[in-house]
C-alpha positions as YAML, in Angstrom:
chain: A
units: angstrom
residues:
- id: 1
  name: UNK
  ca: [0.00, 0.00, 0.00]
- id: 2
  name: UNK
  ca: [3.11, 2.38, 0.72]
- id: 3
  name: UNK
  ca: [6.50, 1.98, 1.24]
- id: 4
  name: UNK
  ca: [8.77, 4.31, 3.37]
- id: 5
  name: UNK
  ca: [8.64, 7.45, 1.49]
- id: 6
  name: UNK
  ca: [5.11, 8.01, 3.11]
- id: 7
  name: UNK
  ca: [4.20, 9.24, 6.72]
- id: 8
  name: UNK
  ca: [1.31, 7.97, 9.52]
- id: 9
  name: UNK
  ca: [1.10, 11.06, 12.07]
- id: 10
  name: UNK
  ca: [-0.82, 9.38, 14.95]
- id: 11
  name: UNK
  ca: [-3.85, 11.69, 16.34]
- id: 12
  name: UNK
  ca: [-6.46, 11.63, 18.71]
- id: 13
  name: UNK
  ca: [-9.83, 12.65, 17.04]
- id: 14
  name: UNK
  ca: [-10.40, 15.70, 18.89]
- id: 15
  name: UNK
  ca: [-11.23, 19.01, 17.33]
- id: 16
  name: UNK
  ca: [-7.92, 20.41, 16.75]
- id: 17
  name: UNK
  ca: [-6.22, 17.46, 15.34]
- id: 18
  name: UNK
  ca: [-9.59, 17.20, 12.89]
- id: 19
  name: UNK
  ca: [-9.20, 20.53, 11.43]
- id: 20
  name: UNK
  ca: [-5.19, 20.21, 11.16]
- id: 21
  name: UNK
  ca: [-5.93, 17.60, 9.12]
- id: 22
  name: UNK
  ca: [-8.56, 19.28, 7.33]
- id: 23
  name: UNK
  ca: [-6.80, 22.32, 6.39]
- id: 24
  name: UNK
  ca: [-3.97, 19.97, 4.58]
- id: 25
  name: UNK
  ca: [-3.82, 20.35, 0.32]
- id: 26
  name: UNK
  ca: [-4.75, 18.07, -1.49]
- id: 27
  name: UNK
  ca: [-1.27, 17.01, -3.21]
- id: 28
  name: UNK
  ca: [0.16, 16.94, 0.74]
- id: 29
  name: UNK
  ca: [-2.82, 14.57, 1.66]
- id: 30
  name: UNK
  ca: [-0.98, 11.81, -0.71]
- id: 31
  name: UNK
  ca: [1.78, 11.78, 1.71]
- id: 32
  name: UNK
  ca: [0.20, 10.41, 4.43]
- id: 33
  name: UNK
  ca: [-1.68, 7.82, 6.15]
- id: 34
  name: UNK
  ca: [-3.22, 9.10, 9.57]
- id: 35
  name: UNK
  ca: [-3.72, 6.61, 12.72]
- id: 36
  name: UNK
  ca: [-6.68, 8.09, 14.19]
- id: 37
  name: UNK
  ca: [-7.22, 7.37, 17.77]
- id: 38
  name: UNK
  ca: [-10.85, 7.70, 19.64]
- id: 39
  name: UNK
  ca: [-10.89, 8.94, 22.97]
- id: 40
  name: UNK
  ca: [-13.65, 9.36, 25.42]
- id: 41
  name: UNK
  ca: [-15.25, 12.28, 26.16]
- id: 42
  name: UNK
  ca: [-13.85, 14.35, 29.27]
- id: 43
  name: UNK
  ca: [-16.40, 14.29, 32.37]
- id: 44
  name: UNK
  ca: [-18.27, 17.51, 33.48]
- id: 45
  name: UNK
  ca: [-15.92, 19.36, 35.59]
- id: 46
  name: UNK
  ca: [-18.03, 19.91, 39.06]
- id: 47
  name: UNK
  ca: [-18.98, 23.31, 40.12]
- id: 48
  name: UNK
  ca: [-18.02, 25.23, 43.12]
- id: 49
  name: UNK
  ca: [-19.76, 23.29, 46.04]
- id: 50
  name: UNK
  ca: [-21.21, 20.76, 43.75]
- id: 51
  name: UNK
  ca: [-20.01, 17.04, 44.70]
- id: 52
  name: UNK
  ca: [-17.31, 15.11, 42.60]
- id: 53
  name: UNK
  ca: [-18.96, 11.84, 41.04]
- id: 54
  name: UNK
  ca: [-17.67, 8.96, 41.77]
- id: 55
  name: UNK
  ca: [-15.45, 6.98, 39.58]
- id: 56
  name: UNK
  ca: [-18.67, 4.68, 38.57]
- id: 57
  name: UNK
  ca: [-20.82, 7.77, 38.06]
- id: 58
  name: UNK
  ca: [-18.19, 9.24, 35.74]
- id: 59
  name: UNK
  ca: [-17.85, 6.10, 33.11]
- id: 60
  name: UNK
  ca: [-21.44, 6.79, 32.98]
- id: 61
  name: UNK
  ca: [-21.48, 9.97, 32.15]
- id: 62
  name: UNK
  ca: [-18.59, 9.91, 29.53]
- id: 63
  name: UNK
  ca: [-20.13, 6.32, 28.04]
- id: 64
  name: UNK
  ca: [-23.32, 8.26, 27.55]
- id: 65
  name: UNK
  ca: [-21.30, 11.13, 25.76]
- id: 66
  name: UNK
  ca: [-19.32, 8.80, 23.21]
- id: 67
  name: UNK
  ca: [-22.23, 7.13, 22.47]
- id: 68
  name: UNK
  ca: [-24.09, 9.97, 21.82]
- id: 69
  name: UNK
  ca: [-20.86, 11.22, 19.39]
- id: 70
  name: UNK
  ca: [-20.61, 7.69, 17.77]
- id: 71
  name: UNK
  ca: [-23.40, 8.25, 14.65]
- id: 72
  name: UNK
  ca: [-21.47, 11.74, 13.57]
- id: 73
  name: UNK
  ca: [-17.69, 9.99, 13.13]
- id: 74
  name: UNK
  ca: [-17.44, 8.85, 10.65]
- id: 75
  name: UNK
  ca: [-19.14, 11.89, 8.72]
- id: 76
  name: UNK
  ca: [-16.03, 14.03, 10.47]
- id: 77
  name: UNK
  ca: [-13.53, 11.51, 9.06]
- id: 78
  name: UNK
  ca: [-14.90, 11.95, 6.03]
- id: 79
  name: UNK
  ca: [-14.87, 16.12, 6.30]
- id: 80
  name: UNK
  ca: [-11.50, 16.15, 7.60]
- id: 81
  name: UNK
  ca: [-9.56, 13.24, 5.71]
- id: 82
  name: UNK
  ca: [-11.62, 12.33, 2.88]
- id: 83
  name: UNK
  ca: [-11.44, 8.55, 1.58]
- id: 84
  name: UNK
  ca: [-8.04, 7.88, 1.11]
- id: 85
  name: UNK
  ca: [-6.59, 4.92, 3.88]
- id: 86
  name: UNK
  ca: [-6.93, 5.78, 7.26]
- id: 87
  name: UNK
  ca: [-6.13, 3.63, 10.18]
- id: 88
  name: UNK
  ca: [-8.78, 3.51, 13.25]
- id: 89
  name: UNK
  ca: [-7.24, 2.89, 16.91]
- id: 90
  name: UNK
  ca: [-10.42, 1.99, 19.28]
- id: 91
  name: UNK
  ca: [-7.87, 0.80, 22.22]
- id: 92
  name: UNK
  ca: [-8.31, 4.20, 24.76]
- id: 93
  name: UNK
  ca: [-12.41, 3.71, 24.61]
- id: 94
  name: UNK
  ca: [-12.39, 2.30, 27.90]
- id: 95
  name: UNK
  ca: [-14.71, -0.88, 28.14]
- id: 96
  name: UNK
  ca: [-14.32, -3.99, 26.10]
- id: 97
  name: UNK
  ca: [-18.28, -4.11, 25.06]
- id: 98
  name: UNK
  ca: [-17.96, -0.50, 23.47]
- id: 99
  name: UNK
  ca: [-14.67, -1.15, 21.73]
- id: 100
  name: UNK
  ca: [-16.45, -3.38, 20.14]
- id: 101
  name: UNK
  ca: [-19.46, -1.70, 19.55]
- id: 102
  name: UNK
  ca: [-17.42, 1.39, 18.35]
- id: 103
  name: UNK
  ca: [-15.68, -0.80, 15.55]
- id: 104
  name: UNK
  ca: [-18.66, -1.93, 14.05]
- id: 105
  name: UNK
  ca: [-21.15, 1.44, 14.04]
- id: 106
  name: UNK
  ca: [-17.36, 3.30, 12.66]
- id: 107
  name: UNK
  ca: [-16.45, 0.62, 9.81]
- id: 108
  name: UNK
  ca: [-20.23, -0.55, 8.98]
- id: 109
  name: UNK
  ca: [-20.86, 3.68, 8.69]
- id: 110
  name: UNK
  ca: [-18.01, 4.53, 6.91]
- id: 111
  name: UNK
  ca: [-18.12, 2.05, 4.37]
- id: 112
  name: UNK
  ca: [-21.68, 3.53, 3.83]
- id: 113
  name: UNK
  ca: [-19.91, 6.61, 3.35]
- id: 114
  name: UNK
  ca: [-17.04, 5.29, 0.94]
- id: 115
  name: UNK
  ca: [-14.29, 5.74, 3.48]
- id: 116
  name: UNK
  ca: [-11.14, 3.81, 3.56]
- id: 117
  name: UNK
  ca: [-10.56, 2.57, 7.23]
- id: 118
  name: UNK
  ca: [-8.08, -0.02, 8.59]
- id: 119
  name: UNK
  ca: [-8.67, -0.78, 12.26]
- id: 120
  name: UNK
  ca: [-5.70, -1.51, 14.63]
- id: 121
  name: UNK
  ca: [-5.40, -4.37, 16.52]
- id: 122
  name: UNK
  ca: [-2.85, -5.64, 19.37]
- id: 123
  name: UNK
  ca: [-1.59, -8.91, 20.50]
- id: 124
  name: UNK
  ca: [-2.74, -8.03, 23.53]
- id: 125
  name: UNK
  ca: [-6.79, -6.98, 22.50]
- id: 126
  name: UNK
  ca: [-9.37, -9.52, 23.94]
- id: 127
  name: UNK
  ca: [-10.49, -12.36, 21.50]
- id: 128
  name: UNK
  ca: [-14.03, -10.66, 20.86]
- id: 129
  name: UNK
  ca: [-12.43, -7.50, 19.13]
- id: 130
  name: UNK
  ca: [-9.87, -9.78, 17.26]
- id: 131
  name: UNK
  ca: [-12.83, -11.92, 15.69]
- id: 132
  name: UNK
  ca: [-14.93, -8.67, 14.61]
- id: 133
  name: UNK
  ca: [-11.86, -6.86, 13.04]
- id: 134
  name: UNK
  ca: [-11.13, -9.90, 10.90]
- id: 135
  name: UNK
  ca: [-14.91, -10.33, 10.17]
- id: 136
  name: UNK
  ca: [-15.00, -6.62, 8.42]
- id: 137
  name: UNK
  ca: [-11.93, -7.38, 6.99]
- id: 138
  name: UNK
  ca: [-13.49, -10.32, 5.06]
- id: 139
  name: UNK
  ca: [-16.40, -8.62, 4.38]
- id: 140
  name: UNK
  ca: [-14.68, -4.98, 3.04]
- id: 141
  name: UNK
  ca: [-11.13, -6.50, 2.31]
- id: 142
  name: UNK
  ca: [-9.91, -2.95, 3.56]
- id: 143
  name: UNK
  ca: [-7.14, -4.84, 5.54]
- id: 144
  name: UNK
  ca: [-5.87, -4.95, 9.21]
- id: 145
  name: UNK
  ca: [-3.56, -3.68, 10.86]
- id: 146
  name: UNK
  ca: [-1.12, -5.16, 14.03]
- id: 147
  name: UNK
  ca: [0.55, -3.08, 16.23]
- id: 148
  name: UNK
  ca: [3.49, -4.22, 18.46]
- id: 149
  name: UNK
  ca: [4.64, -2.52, 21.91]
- id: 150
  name: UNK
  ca: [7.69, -2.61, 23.44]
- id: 151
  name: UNK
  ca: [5.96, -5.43, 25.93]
- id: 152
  name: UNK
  ca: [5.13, -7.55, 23.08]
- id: 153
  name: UNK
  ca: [9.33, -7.94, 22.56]
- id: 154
  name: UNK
  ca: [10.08, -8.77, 26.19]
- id: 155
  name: UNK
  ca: [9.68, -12.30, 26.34]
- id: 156
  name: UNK
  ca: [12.52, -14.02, 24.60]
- id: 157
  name: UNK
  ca: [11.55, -16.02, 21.54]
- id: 158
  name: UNK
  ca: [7.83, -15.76, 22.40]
- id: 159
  name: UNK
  ca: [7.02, -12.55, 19.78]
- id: 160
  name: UNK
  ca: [7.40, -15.20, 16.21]
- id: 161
  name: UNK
  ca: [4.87, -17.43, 18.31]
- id: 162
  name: UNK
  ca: [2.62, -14.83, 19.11]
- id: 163
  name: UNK
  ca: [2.24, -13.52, 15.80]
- id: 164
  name: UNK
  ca: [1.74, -16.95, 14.92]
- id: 165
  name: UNK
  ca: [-0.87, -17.36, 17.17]
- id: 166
  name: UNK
  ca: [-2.45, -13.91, 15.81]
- id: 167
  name: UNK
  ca: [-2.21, -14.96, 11.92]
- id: 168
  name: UNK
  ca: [-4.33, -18.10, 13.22]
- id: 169
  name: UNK
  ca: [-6.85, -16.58, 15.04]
- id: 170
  name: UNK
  ca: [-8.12, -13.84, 12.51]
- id: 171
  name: UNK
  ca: [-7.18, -15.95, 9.66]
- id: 172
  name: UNK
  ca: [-5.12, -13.89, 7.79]
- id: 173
  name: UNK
  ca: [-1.70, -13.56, 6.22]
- id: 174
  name: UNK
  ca: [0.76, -10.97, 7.15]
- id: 175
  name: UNK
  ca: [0.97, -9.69, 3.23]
- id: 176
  name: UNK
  ca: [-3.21, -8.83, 4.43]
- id: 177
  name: UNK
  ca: [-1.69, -7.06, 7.58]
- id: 178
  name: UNK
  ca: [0.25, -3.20, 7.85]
- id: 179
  name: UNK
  ca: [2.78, -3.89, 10.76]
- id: 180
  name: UNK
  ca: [3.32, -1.03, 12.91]
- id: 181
  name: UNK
  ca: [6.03, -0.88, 15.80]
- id: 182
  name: UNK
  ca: [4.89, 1.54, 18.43]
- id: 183
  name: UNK
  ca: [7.72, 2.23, 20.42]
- id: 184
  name: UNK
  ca: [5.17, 5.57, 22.27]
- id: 185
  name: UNK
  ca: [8.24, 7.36, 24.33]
- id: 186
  name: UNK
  ca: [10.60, 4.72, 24.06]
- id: 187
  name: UNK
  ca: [12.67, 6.91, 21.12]
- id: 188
  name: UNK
  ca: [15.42, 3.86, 20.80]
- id: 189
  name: UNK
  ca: [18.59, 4.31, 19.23]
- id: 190
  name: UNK
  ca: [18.89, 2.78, 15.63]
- id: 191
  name: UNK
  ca: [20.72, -0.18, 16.76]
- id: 192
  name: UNK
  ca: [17.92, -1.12, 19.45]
- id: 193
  name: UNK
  ca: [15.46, -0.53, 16.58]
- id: 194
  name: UNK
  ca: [17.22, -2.69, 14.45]
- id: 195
  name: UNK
  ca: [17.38, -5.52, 16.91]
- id: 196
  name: UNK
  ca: [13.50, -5.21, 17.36]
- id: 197
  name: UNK
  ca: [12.57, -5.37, 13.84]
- id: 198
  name: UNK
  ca: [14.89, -8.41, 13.21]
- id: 199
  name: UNK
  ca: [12.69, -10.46, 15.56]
- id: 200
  name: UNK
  ca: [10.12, -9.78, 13.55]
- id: 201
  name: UNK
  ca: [9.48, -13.03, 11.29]
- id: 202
  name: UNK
  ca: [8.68, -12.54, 7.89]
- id: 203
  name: UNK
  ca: [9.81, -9.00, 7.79]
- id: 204
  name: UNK
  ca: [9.51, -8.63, 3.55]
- id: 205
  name: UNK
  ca: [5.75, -10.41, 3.65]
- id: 206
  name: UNK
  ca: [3.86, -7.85, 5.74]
- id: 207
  name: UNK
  ca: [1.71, -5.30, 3.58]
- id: 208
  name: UNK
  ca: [3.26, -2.07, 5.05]
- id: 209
  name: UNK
  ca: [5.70, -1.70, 7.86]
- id: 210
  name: UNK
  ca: [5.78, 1.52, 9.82]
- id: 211
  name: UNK
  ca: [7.89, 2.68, 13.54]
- id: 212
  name: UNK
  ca: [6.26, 5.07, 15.43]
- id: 213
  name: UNK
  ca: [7.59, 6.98, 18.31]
- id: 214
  name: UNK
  ca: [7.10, 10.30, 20.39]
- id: 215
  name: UNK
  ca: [9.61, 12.69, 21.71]
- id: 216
  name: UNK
  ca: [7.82, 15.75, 22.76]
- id: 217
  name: UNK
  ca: [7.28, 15.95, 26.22]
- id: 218
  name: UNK
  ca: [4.23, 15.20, 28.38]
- id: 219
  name: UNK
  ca: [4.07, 19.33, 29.09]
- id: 220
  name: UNK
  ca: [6.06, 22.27, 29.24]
- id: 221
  name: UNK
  ca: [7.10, 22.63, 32.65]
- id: 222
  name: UNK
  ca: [11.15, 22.36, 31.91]
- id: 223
  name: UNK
  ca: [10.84, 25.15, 29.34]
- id: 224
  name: UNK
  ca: [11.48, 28.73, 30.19]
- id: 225
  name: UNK
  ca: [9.36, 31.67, 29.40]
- id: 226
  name: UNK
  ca: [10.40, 32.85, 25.73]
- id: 227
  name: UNK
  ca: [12.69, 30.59, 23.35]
- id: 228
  name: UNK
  ca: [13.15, 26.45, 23.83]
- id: 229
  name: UNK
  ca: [14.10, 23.78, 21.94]
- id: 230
  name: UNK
  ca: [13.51, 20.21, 22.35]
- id: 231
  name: UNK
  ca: [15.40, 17.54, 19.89]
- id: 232
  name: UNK
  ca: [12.90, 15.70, 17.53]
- id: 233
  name: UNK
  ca: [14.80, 12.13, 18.22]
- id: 234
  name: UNK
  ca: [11.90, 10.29, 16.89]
- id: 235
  name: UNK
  ca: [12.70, 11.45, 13.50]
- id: 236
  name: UNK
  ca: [16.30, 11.29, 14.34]
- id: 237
  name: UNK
  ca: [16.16, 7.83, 15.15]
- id: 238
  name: UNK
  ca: [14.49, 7.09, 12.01]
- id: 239
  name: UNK
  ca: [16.75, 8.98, 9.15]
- id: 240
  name: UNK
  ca: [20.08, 7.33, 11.20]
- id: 241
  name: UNK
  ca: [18.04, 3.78, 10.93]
- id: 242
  name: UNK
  ca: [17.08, 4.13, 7.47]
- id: 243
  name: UNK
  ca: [20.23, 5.62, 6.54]
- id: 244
  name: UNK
  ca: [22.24, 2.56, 8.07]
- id: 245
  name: UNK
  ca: [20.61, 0.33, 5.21]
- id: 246
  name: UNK
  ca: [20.92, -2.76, 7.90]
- id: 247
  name: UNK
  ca: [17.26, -3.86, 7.63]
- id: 248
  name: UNK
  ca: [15.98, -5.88, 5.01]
- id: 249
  name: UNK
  ca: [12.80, -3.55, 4.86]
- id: 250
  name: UNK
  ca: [13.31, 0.02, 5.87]
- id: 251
  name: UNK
  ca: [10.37, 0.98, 7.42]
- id: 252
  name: UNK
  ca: [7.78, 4.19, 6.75]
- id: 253
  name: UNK
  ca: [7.74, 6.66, 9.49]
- id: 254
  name: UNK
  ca: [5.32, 7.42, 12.60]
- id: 255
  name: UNK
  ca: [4.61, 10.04, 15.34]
- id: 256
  name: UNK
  ca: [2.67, 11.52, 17.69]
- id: 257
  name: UNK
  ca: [3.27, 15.30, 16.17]
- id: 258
  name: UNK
  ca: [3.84, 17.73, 18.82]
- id: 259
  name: UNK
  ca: [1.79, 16.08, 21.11]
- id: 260
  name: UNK
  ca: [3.00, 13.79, 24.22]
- id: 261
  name: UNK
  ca: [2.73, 9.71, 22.91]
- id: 262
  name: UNK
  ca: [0.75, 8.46, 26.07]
- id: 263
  name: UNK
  ca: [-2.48, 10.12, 26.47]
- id: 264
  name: UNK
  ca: [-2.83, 11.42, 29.89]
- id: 265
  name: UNK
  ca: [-6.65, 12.11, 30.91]
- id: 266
  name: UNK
  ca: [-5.66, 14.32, 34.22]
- id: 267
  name: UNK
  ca: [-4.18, 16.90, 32.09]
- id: 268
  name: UNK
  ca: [-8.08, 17.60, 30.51]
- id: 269
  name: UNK
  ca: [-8.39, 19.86, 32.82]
- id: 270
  name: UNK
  ca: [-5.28, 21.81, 32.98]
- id: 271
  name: UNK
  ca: [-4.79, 25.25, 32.16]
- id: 272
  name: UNK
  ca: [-2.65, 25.77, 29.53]
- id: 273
  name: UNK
  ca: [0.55, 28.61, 28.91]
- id: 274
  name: UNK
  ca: [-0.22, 30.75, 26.07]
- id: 275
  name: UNK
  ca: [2.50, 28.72, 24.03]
- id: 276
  name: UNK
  ca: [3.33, 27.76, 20.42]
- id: 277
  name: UNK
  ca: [4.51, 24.72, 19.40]
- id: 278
  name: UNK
  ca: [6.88, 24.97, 16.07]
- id: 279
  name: UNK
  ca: [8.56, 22.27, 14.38]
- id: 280
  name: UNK
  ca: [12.03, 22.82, 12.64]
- id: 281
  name: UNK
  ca: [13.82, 20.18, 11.03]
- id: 282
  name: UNK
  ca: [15.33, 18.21, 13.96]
- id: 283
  name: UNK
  ca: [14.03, 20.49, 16.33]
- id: 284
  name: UNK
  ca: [10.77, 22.00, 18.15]
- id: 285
  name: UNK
  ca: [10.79, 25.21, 18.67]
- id: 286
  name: UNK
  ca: [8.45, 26.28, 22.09]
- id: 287
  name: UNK
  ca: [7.61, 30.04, 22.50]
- id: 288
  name: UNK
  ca: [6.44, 29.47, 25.80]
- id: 289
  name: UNK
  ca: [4.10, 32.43, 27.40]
- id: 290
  name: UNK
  ca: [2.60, 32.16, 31.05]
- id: 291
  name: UNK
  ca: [-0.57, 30.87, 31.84]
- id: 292
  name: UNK
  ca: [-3.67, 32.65, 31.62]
- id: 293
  name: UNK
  ca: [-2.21, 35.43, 29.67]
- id: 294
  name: UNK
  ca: [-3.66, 34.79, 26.51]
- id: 295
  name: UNK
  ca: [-2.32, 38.02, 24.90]
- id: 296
  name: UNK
  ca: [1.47, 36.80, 24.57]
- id: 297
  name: UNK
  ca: [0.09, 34.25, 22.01]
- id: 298
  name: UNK
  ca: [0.26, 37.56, 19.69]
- id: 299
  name: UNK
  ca: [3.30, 38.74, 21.09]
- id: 300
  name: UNK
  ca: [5.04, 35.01, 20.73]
- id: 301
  name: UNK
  ca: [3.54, 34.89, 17.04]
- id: 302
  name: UNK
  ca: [4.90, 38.13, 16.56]
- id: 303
  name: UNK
  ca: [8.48, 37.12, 17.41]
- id: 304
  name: UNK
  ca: [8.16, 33.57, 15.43]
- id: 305
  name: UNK
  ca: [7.33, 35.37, 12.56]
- id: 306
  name: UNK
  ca: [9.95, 37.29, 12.34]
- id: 307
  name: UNK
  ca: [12.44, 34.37, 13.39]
- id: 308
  name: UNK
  ca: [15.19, 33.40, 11.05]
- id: 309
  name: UNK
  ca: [13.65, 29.94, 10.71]
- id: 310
  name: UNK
  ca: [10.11, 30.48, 10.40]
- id: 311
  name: UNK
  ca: [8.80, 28.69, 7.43]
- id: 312
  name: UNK
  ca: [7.06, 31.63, 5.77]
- id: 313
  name: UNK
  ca: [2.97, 32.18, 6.06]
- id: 314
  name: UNK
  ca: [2.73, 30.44, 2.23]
- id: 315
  name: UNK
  ca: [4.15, 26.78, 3.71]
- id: 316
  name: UNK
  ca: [1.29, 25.94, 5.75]
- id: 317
  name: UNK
  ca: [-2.05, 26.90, 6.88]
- id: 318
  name: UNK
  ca: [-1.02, 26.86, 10.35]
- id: 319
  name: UNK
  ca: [1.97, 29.45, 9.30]
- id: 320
  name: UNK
  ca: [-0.44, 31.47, 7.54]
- id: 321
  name: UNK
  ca: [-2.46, 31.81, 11.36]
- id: 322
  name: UNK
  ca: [0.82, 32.27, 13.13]
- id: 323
  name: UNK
  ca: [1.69, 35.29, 10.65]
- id: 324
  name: UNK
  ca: [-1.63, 36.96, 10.94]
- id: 325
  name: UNK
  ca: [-1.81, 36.45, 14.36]
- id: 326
  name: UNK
  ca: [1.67, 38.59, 14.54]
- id: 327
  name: UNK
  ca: [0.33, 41.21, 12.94]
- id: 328
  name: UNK
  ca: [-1.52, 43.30, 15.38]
- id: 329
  name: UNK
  ca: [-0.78, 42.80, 19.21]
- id: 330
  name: UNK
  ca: [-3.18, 45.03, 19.90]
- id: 331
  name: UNK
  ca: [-5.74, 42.66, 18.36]
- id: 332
  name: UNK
  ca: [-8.73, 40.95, 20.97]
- id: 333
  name: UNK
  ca: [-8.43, 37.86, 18.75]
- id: 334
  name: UNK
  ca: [-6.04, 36.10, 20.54]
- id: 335
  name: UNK
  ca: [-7.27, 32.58, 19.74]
- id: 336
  name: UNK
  ca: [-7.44, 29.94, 22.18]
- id: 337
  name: UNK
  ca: [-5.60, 26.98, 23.06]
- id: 338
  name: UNK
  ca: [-7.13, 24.65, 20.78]
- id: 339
  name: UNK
  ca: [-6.83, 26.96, 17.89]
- id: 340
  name: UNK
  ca: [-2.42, 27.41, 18.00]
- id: 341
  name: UNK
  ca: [-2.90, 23.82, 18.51]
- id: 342
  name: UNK
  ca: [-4.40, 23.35, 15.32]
- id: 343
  name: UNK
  ca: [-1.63, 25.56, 13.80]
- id: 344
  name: UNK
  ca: [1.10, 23.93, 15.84]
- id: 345
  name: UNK
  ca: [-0.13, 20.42, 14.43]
- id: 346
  name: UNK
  ca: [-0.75, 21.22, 10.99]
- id: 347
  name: UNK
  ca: [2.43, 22.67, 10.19]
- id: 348
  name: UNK
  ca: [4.28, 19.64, 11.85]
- id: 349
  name: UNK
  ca: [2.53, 17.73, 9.57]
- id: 350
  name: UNK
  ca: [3.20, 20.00, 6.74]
- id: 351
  name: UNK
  ca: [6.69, 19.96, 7.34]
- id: 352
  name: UNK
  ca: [7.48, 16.37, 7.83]
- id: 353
  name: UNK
  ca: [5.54, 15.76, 5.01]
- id: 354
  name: UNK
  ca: [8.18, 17.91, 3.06]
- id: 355
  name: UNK
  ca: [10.91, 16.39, 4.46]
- id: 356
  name: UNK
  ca: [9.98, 12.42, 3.54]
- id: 357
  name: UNK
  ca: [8.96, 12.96, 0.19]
- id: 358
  name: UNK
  ca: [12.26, 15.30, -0.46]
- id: 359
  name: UNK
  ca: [14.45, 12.39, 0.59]
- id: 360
  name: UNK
  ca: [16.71, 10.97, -1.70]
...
């Protein structure tokens, strides 16, 4: 389906990542496959006075909320991607009944809708979700795709006899199957990676293989106010492993974009600094402002614009809102923190886009 000139940014389907997407061209859409990840819904923060819910009372209420958002995604996959290949993560929906439920109302809708939608499975997912991804697999023939963790490589010699045991139980054969290695914050040095992909049987057989990583950090509390800059070692790792030419398959590359790998539900409510996220070639760039203080998004726009390695307002749509932003600090259209998210993510995506397909 793709080989490693092509890229699968992983994002949770929340409104920012959504219209980063969205606002992609066309031509830059080619590029890429996303991994979309579903998450639930965040509980109702409790008022002054008012008394927490308990734990119980809370999967209620946020069960009751995704179900009530199930019908409409697939119609926001389709406004935001479009029917090109997409992968679909259901593993952070949090009870095995509505994973299940989930993958059937997403793929039985979208197929409806002519979408293009490969749903993720583990070695470790429970039987039940196992048989009904390989059922809509026979019935669409969209294909499947395994993901491997770190934990699934732990047990010496077990991993070949766990695939094995996979392949059996859905039925399928790995050239049906796009292998992804999600290493989430573990940003291994080539040679590690190496090592993990060589116990990997059949490596040449699967459809598509893909390493995926994260390097940006959970939040911003060891950057200073004003200029940072954090090391992008997922890519890296990844242009030093392909560049060592000592795997039989070099594989396509993954992230998590600017956003932290392992999706941590007590940040929801945190209040964010009015930061910006920018990604540079091996770099990210944080113009970190103070919390609450919405105004020095304009004044950190103002000074990325005019930094000697800002991409220019024509690369990307998020540049374009970064530039405009800039203009006028006087301006009571700050934005909020979901909107310099959007720009923060679409430009990464913009500009490791650029950089795969420009490789040699």
């Amino acid at each position: 389906m793709f080989g490693t000139k092509h890229y699968v940014p992983i994002l949770k389907w929340k409104a920012a990542e959504q219209t980063a997407l969205e606002k992609l061209g066309a031509n830059e859409k080619k590029f890429i496959s996303p991994l979309i990840q579903f998450v639930m819904p965040q509980p109702k923060r409790p008022k002054e006075g008012e008394k927490e819910k308990t734990p119980e009372e809370q999967l209620e209420e946020v069960t009751i909320k995704f179900n009530e958002k199930l019908p409409g995604i697939p119609n926001e996959i389709l406004s935001s991607w479009g029917s090109s290949p997409a992968f679909v993560d259901f593993s952070l929906i949090y009870t095995p009944s509505l994973r299940i439920e989930s993958l059937k109302r997403v793929l039985t809708d979208g197929e409806r809708l002519g979408l293009f939608l490969i749903p993720v499975v583990n070695l470790s997912s429970d039987h039940e979700f196992k048989k009904a991804a390989s059922v809509f697999f026979k019935k669409y023939r969209r294909g499947l795709c395994l993901r491997l963790v770190h934990a699934d490589f732990n047990i010496p010699g077990k991993l070949a006899e766990e695939i094995q045991k996979f392949l059996t139980a859905v039925n399928l054969f790995e050239k049906e199957i796009d292998l992804l290695i999600d290493l989430k914050t573990g940003v291994d040095a080539p040679p590690a990676l190496i090592d993990l992909s060589r116990k990997v049987p059949n490596l040449l057989k699967w459809r598509t293989f893909t390493v995926a990583s994260g390097a940006f950090p959970l939040d911003l509390r060891d950057c200073e106010i004003g200029e940072n800059y954090i090391d992008r070692l997922d890519w890296e790792n990844w242009i030093n492993l392909i560049n060592s030419k000592k795997l039989e398959r070099s594989p396509s590359f993954s992230d998590y974009t600017i956003q932290h790998p392992v999706y941590k539900e007590s940040l929801l409510f945190f209040s964010p600094s009015a930061s910006i996220r920018y990604t540079l070639e091996d770099k990210w760039l944080v113009m970190r402002g103070q919390k609450g203080k919405s105004k020095q998004y304009l004044a950190n726009a103002r000074l990325l614009s005019q930094h000697s390695q800002f991409f220019g307002p024509d690369f990307s749509f998020g540049d374009a809102f970064i530039f405009e932003k800039g203009k006028d600090l006087k301006s009571k259209k700050t934005g909020n923190a979901t909107n310099w998210l959007v720009a923060g993510i679409n430009h990464h995506l913009v500009c490791t886009i650029s950089q795969i397909a420009n490789l040699p």
